[in-house]
VOBA-1610 file (N, C-alpha, C; in pm, whole numbers, padded with zeros to 5 digits, always signed):
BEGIN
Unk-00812-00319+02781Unk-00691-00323+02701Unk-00657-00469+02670Unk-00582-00471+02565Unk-00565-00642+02513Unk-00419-00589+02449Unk-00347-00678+02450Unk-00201-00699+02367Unk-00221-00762+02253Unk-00129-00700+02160Unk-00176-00712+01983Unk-00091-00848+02014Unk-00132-00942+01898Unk-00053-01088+01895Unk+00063-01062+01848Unk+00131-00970+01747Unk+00271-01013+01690Unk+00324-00920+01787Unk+00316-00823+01806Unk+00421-00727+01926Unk+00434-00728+02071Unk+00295-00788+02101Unk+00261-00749+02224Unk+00215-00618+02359Unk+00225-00524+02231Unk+00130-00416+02269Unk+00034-00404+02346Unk+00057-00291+02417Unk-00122-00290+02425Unk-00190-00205+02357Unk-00319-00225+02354Unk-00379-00156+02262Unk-00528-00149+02313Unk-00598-00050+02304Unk-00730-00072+02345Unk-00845-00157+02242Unk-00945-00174+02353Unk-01012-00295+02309Unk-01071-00257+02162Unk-01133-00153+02139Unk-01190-00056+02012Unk-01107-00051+01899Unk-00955-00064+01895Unk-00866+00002+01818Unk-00884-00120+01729Unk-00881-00097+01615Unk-00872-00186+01485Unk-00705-00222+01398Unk-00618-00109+01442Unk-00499-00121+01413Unk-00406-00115+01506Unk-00314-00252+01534Unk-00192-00188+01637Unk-00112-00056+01596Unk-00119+00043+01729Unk-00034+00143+01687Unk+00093+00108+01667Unk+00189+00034+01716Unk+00297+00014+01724Unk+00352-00108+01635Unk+00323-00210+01561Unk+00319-00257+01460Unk+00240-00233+01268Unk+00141-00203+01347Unk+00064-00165+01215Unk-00025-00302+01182Unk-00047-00393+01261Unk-00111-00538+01251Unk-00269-00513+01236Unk-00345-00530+01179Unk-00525-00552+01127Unk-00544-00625+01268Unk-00644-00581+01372Unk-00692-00609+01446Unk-00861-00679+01453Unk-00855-00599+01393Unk-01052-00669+01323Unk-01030-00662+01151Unk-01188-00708+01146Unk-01202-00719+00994Unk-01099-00751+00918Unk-01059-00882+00994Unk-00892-00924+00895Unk-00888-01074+00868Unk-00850-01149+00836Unk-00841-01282+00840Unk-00659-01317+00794Unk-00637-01448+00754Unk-00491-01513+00730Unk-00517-01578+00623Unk-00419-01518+00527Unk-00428-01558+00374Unk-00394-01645+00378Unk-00451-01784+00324Unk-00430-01885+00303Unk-00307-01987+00261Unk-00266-01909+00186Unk-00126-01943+00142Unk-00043-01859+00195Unk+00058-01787+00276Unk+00070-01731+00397Unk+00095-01740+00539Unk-00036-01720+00587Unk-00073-01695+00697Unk-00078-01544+00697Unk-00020-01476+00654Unk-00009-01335+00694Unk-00165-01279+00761Unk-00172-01181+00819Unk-00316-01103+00820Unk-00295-00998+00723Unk-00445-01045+00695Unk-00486-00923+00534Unk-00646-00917+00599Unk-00705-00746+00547Unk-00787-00745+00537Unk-00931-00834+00468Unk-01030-00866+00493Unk-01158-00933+00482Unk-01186-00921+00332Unk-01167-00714+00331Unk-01206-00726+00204Unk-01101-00690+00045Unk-00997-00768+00110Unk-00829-00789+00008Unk-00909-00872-00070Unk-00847-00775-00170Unk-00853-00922-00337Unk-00689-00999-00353Unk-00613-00928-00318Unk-00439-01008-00318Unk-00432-00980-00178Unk-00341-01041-00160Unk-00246-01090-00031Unk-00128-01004-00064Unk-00092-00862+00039Unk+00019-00759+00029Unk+00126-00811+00035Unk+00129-00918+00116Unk+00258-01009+00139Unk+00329-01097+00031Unk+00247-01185-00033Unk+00263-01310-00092Unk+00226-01286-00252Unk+00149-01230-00274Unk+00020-01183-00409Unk-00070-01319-00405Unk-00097-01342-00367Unk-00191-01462-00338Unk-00316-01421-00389Unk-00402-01506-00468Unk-00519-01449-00553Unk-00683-01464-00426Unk-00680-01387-00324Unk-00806-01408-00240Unk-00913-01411-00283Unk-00995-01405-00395Unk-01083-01393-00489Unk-01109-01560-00481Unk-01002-01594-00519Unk-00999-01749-00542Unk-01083-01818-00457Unk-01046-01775-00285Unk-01080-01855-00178Unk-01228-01848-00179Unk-01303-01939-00162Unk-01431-01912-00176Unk-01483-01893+00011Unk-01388-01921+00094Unk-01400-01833+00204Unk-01389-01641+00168Unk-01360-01594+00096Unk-01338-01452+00139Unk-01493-01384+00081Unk-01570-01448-00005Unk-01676-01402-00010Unk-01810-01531-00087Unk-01918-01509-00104Unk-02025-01608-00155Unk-02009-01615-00300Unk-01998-01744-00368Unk-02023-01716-00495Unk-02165-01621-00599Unk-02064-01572-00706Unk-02131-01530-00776Unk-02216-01547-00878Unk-02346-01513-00890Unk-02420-01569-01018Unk-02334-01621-01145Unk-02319-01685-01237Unk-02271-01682-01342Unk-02307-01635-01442Unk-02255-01474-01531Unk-02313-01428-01618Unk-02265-01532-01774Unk-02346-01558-01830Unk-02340-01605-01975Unk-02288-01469-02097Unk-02237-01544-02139Unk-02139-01426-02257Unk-02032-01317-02229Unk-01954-01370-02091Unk-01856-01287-02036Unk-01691-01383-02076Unk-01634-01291-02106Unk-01592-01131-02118Unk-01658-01158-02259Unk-01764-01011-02285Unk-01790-00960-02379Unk-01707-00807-02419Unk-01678-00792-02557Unk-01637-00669-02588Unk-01733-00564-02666Unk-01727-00481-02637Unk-01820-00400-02736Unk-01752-00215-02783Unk-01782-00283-02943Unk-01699-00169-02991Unk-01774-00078-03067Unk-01763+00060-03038Unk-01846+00173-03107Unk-01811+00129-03285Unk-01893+00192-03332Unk-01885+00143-03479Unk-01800+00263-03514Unk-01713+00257-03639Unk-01615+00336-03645Unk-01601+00469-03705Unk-01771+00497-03745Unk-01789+00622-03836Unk-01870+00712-03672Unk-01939+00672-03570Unk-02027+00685-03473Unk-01902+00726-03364Unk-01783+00657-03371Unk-01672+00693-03322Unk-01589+00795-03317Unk-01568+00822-03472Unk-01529+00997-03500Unk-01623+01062-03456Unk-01705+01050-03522Unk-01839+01188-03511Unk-01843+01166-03348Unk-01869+01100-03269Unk-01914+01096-03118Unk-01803+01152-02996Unk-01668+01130-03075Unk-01534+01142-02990Unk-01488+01228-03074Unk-01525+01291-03180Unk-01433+01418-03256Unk-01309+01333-03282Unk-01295+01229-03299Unk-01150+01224-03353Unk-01135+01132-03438Unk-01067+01167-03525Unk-01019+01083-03654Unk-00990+00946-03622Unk-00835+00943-03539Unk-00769+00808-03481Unk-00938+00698-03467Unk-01053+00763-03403Unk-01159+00658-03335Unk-01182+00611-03494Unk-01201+00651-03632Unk-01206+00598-03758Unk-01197+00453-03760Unk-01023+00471-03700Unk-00900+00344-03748Unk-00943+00278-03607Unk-00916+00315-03499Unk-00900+00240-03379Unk-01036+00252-03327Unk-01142+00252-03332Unk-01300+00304-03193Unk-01264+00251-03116Unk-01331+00329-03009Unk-01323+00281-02884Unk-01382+00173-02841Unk-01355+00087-02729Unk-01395-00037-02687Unk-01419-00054-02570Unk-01546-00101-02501Unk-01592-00147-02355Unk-01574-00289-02369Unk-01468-00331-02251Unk-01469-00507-02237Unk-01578-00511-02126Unk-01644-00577-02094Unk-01712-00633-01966Unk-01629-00767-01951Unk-01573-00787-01785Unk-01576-00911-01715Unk-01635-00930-01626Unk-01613-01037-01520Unk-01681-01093-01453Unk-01647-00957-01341Unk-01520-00944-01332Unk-01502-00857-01199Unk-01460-00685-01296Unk-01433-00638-01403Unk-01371-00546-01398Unk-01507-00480-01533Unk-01489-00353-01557Unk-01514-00326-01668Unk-01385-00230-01761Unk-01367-00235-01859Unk-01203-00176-01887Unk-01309-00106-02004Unk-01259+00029-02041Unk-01327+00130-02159Unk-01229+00157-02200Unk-01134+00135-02331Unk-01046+00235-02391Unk-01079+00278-02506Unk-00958+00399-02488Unk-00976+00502-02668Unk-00861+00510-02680Unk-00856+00605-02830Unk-00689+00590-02865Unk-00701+00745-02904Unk-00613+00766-02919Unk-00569+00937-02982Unk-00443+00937-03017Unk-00427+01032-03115Unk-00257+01006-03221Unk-00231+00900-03269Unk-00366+00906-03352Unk-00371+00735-03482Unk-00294+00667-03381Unk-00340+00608-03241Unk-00287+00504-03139Unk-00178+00507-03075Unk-00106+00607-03066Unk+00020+00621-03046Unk+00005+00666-02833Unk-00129+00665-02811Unk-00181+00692-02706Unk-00278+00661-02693Unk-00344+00573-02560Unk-00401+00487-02561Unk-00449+00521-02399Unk-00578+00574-02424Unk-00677+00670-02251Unk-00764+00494-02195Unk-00717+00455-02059Unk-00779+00378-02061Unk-00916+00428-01915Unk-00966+00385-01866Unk-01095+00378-01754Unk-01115+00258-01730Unk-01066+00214-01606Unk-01114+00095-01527Unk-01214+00126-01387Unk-01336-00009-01419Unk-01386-00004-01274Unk-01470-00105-01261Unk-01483-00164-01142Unk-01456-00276-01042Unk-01641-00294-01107Unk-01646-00405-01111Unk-01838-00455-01155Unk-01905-00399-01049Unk-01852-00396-00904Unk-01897-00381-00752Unk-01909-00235-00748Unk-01832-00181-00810Unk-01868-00018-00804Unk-01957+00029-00884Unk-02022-00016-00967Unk-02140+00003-01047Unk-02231+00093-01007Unk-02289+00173-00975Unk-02414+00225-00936Unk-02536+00192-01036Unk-02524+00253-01156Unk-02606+00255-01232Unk-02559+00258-01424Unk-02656+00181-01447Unk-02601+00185-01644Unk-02738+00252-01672Unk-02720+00292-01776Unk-02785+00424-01858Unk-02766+00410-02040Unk-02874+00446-02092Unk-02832+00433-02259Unk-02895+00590-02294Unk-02830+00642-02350Unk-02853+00701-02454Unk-02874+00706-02593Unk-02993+00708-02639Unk-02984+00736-02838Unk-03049+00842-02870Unk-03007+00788-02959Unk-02986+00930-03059Unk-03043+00866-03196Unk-03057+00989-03366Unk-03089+00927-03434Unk-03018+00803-03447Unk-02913+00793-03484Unk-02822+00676-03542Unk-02753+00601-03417Unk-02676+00620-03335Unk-02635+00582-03279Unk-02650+00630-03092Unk-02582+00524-02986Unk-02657+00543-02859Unk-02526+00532-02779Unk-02518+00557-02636Unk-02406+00575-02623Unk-02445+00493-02490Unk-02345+00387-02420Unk-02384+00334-02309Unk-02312+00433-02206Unk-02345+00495-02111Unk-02282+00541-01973Unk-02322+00444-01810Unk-02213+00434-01771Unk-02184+00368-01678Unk-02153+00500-01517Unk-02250+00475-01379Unk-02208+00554-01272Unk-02148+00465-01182Unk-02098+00509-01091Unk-02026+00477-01000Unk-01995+00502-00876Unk-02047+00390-00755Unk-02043+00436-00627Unk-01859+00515-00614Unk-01874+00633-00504Unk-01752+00675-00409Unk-01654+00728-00533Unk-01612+00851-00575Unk-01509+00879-00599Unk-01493+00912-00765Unk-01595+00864-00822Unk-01542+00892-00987Unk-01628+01031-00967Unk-01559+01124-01089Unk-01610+01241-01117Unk-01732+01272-01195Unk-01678+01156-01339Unk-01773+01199-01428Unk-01787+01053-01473Unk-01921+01034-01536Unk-02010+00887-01536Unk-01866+00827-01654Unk-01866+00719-01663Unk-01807+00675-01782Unk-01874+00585-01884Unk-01834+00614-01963Unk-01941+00613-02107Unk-01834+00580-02233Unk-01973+00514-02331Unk-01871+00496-02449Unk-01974+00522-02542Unk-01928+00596-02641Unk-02024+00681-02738Unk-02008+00629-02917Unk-02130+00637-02983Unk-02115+00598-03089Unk-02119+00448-03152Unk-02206+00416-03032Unk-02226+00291-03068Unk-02383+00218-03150Unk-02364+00121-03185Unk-02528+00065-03260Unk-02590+00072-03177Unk-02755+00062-03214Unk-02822+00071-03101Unk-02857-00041-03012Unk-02913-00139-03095Unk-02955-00300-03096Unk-02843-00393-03000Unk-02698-00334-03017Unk-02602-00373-02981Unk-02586-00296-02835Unk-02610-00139-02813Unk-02625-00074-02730Unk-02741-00163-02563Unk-02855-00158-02655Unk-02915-00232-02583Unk-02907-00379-02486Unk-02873-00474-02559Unk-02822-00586-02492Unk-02720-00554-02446Unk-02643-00483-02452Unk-02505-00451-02364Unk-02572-00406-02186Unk-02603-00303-02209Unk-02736-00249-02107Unk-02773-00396-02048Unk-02852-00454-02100Unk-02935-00542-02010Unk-02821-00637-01952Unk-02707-00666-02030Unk-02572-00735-01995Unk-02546-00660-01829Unk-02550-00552-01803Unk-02463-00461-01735Unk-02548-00487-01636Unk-02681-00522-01637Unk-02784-00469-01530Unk-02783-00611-01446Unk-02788-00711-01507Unk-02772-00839-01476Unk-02635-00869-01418Unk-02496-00843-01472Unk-02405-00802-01430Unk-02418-00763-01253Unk-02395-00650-01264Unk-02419-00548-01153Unk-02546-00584-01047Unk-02628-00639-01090Unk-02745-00729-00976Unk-02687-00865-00926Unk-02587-00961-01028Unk-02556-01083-00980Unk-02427-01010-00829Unk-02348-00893-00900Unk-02294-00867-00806Unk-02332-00787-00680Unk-02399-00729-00662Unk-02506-00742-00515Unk-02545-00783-00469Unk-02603-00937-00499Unk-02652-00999-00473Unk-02501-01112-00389Unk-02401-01097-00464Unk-02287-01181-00409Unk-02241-01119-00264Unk-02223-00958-00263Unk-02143-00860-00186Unk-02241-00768-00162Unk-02359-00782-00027Unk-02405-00672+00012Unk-02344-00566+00013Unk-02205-00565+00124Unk-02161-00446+00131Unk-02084-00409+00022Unk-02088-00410-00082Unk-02004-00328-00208Unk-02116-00238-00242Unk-02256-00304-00241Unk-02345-00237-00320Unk-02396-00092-00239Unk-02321-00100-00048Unk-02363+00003+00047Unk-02254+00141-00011Unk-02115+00103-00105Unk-02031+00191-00131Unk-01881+00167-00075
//
C-alpha cells in the first residue's frame, strides 16, 4: 500500500487511480504550465487548456509532411451524381488533411446544413481508392470505434491518387512518431 500524494490515501500499489480523490497515479505526468497531473497521452491540459502537443516532452517528433494542410474537393458534377444531391452541385464535398486531424464535410439544404466527420491522423488504419469510369472515391478506416469507413466520393482520379499516396505517407510518418496509436 502507498498513500496518493494530494490526499493521502491509501491506495494499493496496482491501482492507477486514487479512489478517494480521483488523482492519475501512473501513466501521468505535470503539465508544464500548471503543474497539474494529466495523463501521458493528453493533447490539452483539463485544468489550464494548455496545448501538450506543443511539449516536445509528451511525445517524439514527427516526420514533416510537405503540402499540409491540403484540401481536396470532389468535382462538382461527380458530387451530385456520387452523393445524390443537388446542394453537392453548388457546395461538393471537401477532405482537409492536417498534420494531426483529417476533417470531411458535406452540405445538404443548398448549405443550410453542414454533416461534418473528424478523425485523428493516429487513428488511421488504412486509405483505400476507389474508381470508377470517371471518377474515384478516396475511403479512409479507422482503428477502435468508427462504424463505417469514411470516404469522400466523386472525386478526379489523378487528384484521387496523390491524395492516397498523401494519406499513406501521412499515416506512416505518424507511426512511426506514436507506436502506441498505431496498437489502437
Amino acid at each position: 500500500m502507498a498513500n496518493c500524494p494530494d490526499c493521502h490515501e491509501a491506495v494499493p500499489d496496482e491501482a492507477r487511480r486514487c479512489r478517494a480523490c480521483g488523482r492519475w497515479l501512473r501513466d501521468c505526468r505535470q503539465c508544464p504550465q500548471c503543474g497539474e497531473t494529466v495523463l501521458v497521452v493528453a493533447r490539452v491540459c483539463r485544468f489550464c487548456g494548455y496545448d501538450l502537443t506543443a511539449d516536445p516532452l509528451n511525445r517524439p517528433p514527427r516526420e514533416r509532411i510537405e503540402g499540409l494542410p491540403y484540401t481536396l474537393t470532389a468535382t462538382p458534377l461527380g458530387g451530385m451524381i456520387c452523393e445524390s444531391s443537388i446542394t453537392a452541385l453548388f457546395l461538393p464535398p471537401r477532405m482537409i488533411i492536417g498534420e494531426e486531424d483529417i476533417v470531411i464535410t458535406k452540405w445538404t439544404w443548398f448549405g443550410l446544413r453542414t454533416y461534418q466527420q473528424k478523425v485523428a491522423v493516429s487513428k488511421v488504419a488504412s486509405v483505400r481508392i476507389h474508381t470508377g469510369i470517371i471518377w474515384a472515391d478516396v475511403l479512409l478506416e479507422t482503428y477502435g470505434g468508427s462504424v463505417a469507413a469514411l470516404g469522400l466520393s466523386g472525386l478526379d482520379k489523378e487528384e484521387a491518387q496523390e491524395t492516397v499516396g498523401l494519406l499513406e505517407r501521412l499515416t506512416q510518418a505518424s507511426r512511426k512518431a506514436s507506436p502506441a496509436a498505431a496498437k489502437g
